[in-house]
N, C-alpha and C positions, 0 to 999 in steps of 0.2 A: 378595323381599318386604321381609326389613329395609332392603336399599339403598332403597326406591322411600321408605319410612319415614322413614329419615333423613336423603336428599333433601328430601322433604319438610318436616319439622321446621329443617335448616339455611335454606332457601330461605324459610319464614316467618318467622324471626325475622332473616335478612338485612332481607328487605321491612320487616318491624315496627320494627326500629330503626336505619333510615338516612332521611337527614334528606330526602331528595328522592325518598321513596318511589314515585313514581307514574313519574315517570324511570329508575330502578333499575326498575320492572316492564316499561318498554316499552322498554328494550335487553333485557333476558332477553326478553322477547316475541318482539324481534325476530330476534335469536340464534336462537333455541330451533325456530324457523317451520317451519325443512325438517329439523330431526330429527325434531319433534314426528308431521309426517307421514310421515313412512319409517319408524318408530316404531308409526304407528297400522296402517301398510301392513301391515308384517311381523308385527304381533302376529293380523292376521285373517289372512294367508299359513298362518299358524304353526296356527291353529288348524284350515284346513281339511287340512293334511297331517297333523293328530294324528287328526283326524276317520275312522272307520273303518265305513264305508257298510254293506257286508255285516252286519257285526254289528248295526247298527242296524235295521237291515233283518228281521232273526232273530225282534228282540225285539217288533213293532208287534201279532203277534197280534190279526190282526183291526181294525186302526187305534184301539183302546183309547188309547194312548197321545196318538194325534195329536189327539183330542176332546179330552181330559183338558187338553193344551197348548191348544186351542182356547177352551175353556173359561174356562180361568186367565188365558188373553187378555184373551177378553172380558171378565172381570170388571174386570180393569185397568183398559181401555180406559175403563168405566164411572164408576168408581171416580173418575180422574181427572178425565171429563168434569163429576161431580155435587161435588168436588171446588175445581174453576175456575170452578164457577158458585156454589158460595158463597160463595169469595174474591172474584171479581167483582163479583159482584150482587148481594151479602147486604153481607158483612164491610165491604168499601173501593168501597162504590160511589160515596161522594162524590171519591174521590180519584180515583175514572177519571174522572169527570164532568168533572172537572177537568183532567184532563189531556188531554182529546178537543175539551174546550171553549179548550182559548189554542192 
């Protein structure tokens, strides 16, 4: 967690003060391409070998649990979509307008 931290923090203030900023993002971009995904691979690898089924399994009593996540889904899912429509259609609707229109 610190390392990811203070990768982070070095690698913003790299970008923030070099003079050909957008150049300096897309050689790290392009560097970065195939670790990023072997990266992304192994941390969901990682997770389903931590993952311990039985146990999970013990605890659903009655699928309580899986409604409950179902639930909290749906509200998301909601949430988001009423969300996108006021940012769209409320907030900046002349600025889509605009942008659909050239």
């Amino acid at each position: 967690m610190l390392g990811f931290v203070a990768a982070s923090i070095v690698f913003s203030l790299l970008f923030s003060y070099h003079e050909s900023g957008p150049d300096v993002t897309k050689a790290v971009t392009n560097v970065t391409k195939t670790f990023r995904g072997w990266f992304f691979c192994l941390a969901f690898v990682s997770i389903g070998l931590e993952t311990r089924v039985r146990e999970l399994m013990s605890r659903m009593e009655g699928g309580k649990p899986l409604v409950l996540y179902l639930c909290g889904q749906t509200l998301n899912v909601l949430l988001t979509l009423a969300m996108a429509y006021v940012m769209f259609n409320v907030l900046f609707r002349e600025r889509v307008m605009q942008l659909f229109e050239s």
